[in-house]
N, C-alpha and C positions, 0 to 999 in steps of 0.2 A: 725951749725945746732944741732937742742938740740934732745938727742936722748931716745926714749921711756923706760919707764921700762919694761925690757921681761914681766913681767905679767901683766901690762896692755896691751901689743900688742897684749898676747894670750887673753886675757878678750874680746878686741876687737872684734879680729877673731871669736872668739864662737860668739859673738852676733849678728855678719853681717852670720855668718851661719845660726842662728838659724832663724834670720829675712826674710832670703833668702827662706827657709825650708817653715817659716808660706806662705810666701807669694803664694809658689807652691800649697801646701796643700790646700791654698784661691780658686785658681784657679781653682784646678780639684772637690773641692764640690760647683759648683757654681751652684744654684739652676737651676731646670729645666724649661725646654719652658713653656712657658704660652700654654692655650690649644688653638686647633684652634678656629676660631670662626663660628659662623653657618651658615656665608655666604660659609667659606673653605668648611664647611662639604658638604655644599649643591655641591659647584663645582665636590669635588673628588666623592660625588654619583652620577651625572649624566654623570660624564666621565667611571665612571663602568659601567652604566645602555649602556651608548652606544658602549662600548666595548664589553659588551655582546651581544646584537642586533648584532654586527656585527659577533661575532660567529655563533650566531643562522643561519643568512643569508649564512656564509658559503656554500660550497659544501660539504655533506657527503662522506667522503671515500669510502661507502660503499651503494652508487647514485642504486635505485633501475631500472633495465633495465625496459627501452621505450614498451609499451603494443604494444602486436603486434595491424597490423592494420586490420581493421576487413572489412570481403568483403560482401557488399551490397546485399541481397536477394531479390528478387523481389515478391511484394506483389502479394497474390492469390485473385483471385472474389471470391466472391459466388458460382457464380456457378463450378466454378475450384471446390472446396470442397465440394460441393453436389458429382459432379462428382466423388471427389475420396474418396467419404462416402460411397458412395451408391456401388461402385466395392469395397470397403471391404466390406460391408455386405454382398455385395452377394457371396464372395468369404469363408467367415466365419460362414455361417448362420448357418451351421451344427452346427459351437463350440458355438454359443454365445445362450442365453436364447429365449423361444420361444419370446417374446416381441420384444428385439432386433432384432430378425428373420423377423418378418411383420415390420419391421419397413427396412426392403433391397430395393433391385432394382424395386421391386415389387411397391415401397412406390408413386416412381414421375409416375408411372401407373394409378395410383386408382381411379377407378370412383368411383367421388364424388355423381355425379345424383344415380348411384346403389346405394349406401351406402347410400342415402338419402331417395332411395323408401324402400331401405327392413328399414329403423329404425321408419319410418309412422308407428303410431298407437303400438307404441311398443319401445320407444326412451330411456327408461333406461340406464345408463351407464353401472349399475351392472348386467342388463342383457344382453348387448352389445358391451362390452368392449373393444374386439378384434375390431371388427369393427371403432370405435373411433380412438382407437390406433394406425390404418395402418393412415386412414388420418391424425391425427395428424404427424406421423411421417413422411407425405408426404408432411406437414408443408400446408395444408391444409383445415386445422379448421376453418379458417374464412371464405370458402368459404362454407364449409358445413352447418355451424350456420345461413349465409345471404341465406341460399334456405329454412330451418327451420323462420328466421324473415318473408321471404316472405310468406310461407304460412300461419303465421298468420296473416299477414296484409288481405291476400287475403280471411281469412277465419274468421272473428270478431267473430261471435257468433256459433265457432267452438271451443267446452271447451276443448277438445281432443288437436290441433291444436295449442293451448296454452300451453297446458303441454308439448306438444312436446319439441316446442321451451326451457320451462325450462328445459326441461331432458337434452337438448342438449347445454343449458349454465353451466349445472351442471356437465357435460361428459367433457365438458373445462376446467372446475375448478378442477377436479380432475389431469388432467393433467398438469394443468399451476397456479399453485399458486399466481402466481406472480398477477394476472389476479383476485384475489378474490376480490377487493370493488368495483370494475365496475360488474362483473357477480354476484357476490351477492346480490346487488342491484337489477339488470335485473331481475336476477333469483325468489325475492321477488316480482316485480312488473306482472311480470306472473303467480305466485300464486293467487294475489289479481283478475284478469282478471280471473283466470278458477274458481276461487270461485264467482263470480261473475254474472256466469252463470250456472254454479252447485257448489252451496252450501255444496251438499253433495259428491263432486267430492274429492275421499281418499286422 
């Protein structure tokens, strides 16, 4: 066996180390991944999108406590509330304003027919006003106004009888706004009627 010259066996050695060396070096700068592609991307966002969804549905630690439960009151009529309108007014009539005051216990009393003879021939609101005011608050008005329509139906070529009736759609409207293009109206067509028969009627 034919035996090496020492300095080529070490010539050797270097070069399987060095070859050895490159080949390591090769391996750990080995380019990086390709990027994913836009199908990946799409997968990994809709697998966050529903991970989160499912936190959101979570239970919160801090679960806010169940509303208490609420106990049924039993609706009141009408007339229940008249009823206990009318025993506070009467019971407060002292403290509350004179308006408020005729407008008490006195109110589901009120004759209407009285308050119908004394505003004959004198139905102003603005000289009448109290008077209005109890029946209106007696919730009364429309049967005061329908004894004012009758007598003018019953009294045509009564110019006076006429006016009334509008003093006393006018006495409405002052109280019930809500009621102005119907009584407006009314109130206008009862003018035309007492002008109609006095011309010169103020």
């Amino acid at each position: 066996m034919t035996m090496m010259n020492p300095i080529a066996t070490i010539a050797v050695a270097i070069l399987g180390a060095a070859a050895a060396s490159f080949a390591v070096i090769e391996t750990r700068s080995a380019p990086p991944a390709p990027p994913p592609t836009d199908g990946a991307l799409k997968e990994a966002l809709a697998k966050l999108r529903a991970e989160v969804d499912e936190l959101r549905r979570a239970p919160s630690p801090q679960t806010a406590p169940a509303p208490a439960e609420r106990t049924a009151v039993p609706a009141l009529t009408d007339e229940q509330i008249a009823q206990a309108l009318e025993r506070y007014l009467t019971t407060h009539a002292d403290k509350l304003p004179i308006d408020a005051a005729l407008a008490g216990a006195a109110g589901t009393a009120t004759d209407v027919k009285g308050t119908f003879a004394s505003l004959l021939k004198g139905s102003r609101f603005f000289d009448h006003g109290d008077l209005y005011k109890k029946v209106f608050a007696a919730g009364k008005m429309d049967e005061l106004v329908g004894m004012f329509e009758q007598n003018a139906k019953d009294n045509p070529k009564d110019a006076q009888a006429q006016m009334d009736l509008a003093n006393a759609y006018i006495a409405w409207l002052q109280m019930d706004q809500s009621k102005g293009r119907d009584l407006g109206l009314k109130t206008d067509q009862q003018f035309d009627k007492v002008l109609a028969l006095d011309e010169n009627h103020w």
